[in-house]
VMD Tcl script that draws the C-alpha trace (Angstrom):
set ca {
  {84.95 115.82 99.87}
  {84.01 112.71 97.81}
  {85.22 110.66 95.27}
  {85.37 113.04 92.34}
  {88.69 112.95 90.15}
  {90.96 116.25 91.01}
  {91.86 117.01 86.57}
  {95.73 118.51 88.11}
  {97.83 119.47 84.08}
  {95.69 116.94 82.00}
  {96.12 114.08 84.85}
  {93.34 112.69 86.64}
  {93.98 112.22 90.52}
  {91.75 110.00 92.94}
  {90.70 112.17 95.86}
  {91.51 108.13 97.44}
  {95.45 109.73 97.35}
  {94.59 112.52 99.66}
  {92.74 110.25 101.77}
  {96.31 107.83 101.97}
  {98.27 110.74 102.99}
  {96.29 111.75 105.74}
  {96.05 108.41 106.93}
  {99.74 108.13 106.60}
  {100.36 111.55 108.31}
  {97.85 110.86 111.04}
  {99.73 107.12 111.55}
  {103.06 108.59 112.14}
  {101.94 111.00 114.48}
  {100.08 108.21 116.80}
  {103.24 106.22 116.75}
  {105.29 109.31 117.99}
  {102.78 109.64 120.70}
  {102.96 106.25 121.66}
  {106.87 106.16 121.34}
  {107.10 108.83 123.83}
  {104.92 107.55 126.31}
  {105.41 104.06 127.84}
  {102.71 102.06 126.17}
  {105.09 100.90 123.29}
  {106.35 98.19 125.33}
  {102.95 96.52 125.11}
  {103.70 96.52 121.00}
  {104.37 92.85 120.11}
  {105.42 92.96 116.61}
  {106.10 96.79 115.31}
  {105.29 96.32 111.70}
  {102.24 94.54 111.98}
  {101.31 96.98 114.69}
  {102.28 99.83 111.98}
  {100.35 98.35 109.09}
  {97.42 97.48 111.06}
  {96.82 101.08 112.61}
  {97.48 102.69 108.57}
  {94.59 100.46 107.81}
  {92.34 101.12 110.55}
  {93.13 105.05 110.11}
  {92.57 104.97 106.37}
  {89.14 102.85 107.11}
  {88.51 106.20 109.26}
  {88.97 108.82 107.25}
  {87.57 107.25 104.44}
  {84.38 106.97 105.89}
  {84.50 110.16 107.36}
  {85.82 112.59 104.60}
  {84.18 109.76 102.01}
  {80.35 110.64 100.00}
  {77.62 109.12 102.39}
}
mol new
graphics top color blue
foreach p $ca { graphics top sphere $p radius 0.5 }
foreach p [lrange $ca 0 end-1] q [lrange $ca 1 end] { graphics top cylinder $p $q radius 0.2 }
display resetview
């Protein structure tokens, strides 16, 4: 994909937005998963849980949808 500005009605758009979304799309699905099975209860702390898996998921698709 890589890290060319989308031009969207005169306003320039970082591909990096895209790249959030999906990370934040792919984050709420993983904690679904994990709220309907039973390995929530080893969760300590729910946000830090939360923030730490958006960060390791945007890490991930940033190097994978990211230029080389």
């Amino acid at each position: 994909m890589g890290l060319r500005e989308w031009a969207l009605g005169g306003v320039l758009l970082s591909p990096f937005l895209v790249y959030v979304l999906l990370a934040l799309v792919l984050t709420g699905v993983l904690r679904l998963m994990i709220r309907v099975t039973s390995l929530g209860r080893w969760i300590w702390h729910e946000a830090l849980f939360d923030c730490a898996l958006f960060v390791c998921l945007l890490a991930l698709v940033t190097s994978v949808l990211g230029p080389l």
